[in-house]
Backbone as JSON Lines, residues from 0, in Angstrom:
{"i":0,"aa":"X","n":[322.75,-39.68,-5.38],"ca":[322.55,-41.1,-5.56],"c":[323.29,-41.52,-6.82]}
{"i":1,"aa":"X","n":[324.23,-42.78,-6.43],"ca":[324.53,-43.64,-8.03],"c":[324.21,-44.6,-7.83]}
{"i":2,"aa":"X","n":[324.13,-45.25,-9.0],"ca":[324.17,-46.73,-9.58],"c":[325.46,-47.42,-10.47]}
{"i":3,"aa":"X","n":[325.96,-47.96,-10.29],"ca":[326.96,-48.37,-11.41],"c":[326.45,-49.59,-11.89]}
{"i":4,"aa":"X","n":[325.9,-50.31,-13.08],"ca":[326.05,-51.4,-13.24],"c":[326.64,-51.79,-14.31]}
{"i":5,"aa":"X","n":[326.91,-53.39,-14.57],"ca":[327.84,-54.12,-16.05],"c":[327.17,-55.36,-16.06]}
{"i":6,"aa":"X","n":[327.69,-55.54,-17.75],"ca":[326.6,-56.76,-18.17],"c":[328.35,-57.54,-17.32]}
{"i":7,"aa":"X","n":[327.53,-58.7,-18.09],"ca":[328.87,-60.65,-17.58],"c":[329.48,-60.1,-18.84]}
{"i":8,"aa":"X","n":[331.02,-60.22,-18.67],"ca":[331.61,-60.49,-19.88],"c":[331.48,-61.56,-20.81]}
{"i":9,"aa":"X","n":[331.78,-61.67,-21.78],"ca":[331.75,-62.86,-23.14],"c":[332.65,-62.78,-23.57]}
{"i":10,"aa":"X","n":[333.03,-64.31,-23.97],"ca":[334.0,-64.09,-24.7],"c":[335.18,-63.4,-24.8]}
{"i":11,"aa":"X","n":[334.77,-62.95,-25.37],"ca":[336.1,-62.2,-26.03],"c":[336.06,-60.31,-26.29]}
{"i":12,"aa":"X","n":[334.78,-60.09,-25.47],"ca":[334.08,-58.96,-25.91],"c":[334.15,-58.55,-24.13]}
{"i":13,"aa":"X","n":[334.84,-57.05,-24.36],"ca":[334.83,-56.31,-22.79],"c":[333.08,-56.08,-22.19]}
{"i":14,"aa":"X","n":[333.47,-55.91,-21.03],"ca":[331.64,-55.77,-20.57],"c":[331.31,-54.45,-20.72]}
{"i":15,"aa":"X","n":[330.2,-54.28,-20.9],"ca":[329.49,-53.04,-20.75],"c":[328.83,-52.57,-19.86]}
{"i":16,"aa":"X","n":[329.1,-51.12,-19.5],"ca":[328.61,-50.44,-18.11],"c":[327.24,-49.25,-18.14]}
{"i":17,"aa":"X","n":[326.88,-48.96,-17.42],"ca":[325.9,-48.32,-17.17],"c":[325.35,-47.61,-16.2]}
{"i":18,"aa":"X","n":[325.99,-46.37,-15.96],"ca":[326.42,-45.21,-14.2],"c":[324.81,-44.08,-14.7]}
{"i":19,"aa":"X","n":[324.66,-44.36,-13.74],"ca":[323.41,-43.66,-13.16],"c":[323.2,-42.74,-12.15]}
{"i":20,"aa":"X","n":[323.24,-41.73,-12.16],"ca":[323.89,-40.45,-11.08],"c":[322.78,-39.35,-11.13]}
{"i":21,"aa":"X","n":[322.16,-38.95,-9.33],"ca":[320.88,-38.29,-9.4],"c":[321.61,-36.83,-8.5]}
{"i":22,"aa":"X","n":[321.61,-35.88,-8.74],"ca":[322.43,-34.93,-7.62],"c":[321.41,-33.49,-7.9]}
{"i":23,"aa":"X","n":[321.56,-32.97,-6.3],"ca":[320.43,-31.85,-6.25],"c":[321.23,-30.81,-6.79]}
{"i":24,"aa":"X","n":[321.11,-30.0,-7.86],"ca":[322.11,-28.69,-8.2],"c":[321.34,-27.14,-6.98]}
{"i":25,"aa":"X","n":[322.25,-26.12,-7.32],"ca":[322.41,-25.22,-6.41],"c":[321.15,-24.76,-6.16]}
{"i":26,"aa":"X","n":[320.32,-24.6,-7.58],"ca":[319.0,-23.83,-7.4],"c":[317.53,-24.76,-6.92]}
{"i":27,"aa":"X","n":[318.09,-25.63,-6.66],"ca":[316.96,-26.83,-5.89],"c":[316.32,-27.63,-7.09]}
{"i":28,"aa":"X","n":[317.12,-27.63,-8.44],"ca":[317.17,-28.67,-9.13],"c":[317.43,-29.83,-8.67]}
{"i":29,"aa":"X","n":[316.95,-30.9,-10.23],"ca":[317.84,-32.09,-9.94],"c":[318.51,-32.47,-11.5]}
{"i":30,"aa":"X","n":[319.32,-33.22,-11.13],"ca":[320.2,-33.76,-12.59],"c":[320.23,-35.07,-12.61]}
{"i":31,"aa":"X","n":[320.02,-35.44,-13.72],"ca":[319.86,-37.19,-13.68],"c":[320.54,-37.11,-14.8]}
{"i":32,"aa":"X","n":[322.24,-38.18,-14.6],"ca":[323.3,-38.06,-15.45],"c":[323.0,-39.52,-15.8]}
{"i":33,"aa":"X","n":[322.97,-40.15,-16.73],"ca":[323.13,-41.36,-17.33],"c":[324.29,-41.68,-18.72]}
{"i":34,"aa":"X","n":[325.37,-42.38,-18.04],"ca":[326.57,-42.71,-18.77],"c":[326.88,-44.3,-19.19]}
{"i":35,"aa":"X","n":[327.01,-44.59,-20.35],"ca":[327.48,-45.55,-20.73],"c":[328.4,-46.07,-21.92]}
{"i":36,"aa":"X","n":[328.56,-47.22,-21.5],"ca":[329.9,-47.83,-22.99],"c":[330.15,-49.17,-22.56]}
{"i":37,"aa":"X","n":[330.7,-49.46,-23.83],"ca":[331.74,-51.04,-23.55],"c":[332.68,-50.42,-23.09]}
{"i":38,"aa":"X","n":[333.74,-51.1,-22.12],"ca":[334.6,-50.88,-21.28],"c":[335.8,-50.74,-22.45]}
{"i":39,"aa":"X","n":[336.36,-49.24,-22.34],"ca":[337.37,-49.43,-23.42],"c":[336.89,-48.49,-24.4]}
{"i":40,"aa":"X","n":[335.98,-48.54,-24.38],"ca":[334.97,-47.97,-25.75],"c":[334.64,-46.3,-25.55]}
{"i":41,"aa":"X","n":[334.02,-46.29,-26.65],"ca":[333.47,-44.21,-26.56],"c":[332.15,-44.38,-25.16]}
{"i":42,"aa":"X","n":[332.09,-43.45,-24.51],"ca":[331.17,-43.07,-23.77],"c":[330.44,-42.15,-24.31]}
{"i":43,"aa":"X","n":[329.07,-42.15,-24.18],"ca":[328.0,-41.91,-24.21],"c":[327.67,-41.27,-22.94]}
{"i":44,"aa":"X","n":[326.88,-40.04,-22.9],"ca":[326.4,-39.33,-21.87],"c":[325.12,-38.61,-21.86]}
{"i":45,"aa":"X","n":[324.29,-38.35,-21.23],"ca":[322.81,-38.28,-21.01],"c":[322.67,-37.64,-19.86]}
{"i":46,"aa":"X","n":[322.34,-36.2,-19.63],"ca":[321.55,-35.1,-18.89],"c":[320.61,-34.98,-18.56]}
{"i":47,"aa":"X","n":[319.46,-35.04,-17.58],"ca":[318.05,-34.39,-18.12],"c":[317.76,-33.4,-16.9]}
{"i":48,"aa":"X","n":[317.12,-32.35,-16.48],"ca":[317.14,-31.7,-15.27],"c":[315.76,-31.8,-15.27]}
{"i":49,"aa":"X","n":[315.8,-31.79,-14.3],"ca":[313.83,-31.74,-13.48],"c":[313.81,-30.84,-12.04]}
{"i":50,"aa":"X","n":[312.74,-30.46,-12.02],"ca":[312.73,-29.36,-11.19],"c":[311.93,-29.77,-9.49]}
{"i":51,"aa":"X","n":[311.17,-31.17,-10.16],"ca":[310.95,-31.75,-8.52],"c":[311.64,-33.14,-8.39]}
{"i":52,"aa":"X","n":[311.93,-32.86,-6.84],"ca":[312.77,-34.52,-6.71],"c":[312.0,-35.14,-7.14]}
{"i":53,"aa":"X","n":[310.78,-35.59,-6.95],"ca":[310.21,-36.79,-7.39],"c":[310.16,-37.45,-8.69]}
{"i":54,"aa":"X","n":[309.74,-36.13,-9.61],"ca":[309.91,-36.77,-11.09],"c":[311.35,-36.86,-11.26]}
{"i":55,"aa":"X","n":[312.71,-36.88,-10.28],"ca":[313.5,-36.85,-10.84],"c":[314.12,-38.52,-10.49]}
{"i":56,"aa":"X","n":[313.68,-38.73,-9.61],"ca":[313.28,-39.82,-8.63],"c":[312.88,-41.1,-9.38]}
{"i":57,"aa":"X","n":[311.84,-40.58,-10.43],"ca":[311.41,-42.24,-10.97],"c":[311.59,-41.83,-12.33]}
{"i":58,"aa":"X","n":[312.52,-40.9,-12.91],"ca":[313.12,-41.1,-13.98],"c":[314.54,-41.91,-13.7]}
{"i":59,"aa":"X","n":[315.28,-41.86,-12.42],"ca":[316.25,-42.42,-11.65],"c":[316.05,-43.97,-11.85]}
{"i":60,"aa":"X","n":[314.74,-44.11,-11.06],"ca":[314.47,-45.88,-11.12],"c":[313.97,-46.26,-12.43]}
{"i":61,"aa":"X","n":[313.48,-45.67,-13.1],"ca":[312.99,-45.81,-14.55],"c":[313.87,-46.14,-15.29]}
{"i":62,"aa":"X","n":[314.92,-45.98,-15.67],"ca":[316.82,-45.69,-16.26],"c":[316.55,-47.08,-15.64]}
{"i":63,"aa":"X","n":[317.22,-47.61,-13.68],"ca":[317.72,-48.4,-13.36],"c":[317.5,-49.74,-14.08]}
{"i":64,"aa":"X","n":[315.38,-49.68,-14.32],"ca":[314.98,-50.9,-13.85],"c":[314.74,-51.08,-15.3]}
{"i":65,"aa":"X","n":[314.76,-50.36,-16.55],"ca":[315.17,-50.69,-17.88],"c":[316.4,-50.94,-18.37]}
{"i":66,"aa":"X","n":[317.57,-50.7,-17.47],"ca":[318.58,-51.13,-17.69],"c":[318.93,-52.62,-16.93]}
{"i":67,"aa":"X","n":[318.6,-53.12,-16.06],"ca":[317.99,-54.34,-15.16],"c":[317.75,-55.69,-16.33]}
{"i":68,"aa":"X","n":[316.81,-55.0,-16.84],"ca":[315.28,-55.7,-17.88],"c":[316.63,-56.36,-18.79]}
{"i":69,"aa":"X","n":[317.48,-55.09,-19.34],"ca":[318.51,-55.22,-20.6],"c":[319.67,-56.42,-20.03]}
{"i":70,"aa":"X","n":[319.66,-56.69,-18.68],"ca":[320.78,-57.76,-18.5],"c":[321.74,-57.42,-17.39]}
{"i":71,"aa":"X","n":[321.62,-56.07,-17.38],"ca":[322.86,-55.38,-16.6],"c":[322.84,-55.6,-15.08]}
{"i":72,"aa":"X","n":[323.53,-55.6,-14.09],"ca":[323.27,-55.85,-12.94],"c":[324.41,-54.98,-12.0]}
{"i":73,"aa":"X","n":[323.71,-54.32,-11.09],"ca":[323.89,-53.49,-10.01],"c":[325.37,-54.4,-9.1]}
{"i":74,"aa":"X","n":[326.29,-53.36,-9.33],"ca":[327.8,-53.59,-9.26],"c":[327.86,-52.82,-7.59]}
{"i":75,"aa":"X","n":[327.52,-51.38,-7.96],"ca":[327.94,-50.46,-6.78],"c":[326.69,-49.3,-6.99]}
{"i":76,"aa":"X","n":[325.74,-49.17,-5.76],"ca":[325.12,-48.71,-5.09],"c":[325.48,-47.24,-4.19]}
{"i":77,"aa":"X","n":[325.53,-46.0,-4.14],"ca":[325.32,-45.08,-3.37],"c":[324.33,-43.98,-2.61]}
{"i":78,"aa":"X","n":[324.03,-43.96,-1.65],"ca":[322.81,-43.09,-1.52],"c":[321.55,-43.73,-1.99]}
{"i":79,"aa":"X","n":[321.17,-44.75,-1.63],"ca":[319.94,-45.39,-1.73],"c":[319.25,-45.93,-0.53]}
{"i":80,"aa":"X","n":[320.14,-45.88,0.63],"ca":[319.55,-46.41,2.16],"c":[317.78,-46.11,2.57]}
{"i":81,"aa":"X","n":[317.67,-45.04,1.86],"ca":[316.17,-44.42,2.11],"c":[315.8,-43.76,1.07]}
{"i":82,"aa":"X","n":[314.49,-43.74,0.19],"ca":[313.94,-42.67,-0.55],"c":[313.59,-41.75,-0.27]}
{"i":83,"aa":"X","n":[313.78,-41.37,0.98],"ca":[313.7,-40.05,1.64],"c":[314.88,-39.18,2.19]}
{"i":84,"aa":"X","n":[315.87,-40.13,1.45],"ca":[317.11,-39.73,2.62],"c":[317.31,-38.21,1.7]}
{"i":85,"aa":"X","n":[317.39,-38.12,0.38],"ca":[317.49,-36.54,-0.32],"c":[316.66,-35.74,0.42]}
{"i":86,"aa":"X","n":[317.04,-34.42,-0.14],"ca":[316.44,-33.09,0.03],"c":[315.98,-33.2,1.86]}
C-alpha cells in the first residue's frame, strides 16, 4: 500500500510531500516507510517494522490521517481497494 500526498503551493515556496508506504517483508513482517520534504529539499525518512498486519495497518492510517489534519491531501493512492486485500 502507498499514499502520496502534498500540501497547495504558496507563493513562492515549493509544496511539500508526504509518501506513505506499507509492504509485507519476506519473514511475514511489515514495514511502514514514511518519507518526506519540500519538493527540492532534503528528505527525511522513517522505518518502523511490526510484526502483525494490523498494528501495522493503523499505524498506516494513523501517519495518513495526521498528516490529513496537517493540510496535506491525498495526490495518489495504491493498494487501498480493500482492508483486507493484504496478506
Amino acid at each position: 500500500m502507498r499514499i502520496f500526498m502534498q500540501t497547495k503551493p504558496v507563493a513562492a515556496e515549493s509544496p511539500r510531500y508526504y509518501q506513505i508506504a506499507l509492504q509485507q517483508d519476506l519473514l511475514g513482517g511489515w514495514t511502514l516507510t514514511r518519507e518526506w520534504s519540500q519538493q527540492g529539499g532534503k528528505v527525511s525518512l522513517k522505518r518502523d517494522v511490526y510484526l502483525e498486519r494490523d498494528d501495522a495497518l493503523a499505524a498506516f492510517e494513523q501517519a495518513r490521517d495526521a498528516q490529513i489534519k496537517r493540510g496535506f491531501h491525498v495526490m495518489f493512492s495504491q493498494g487501498m481497494e480493500s482492508p483486507h486485500a493484504m496478506g
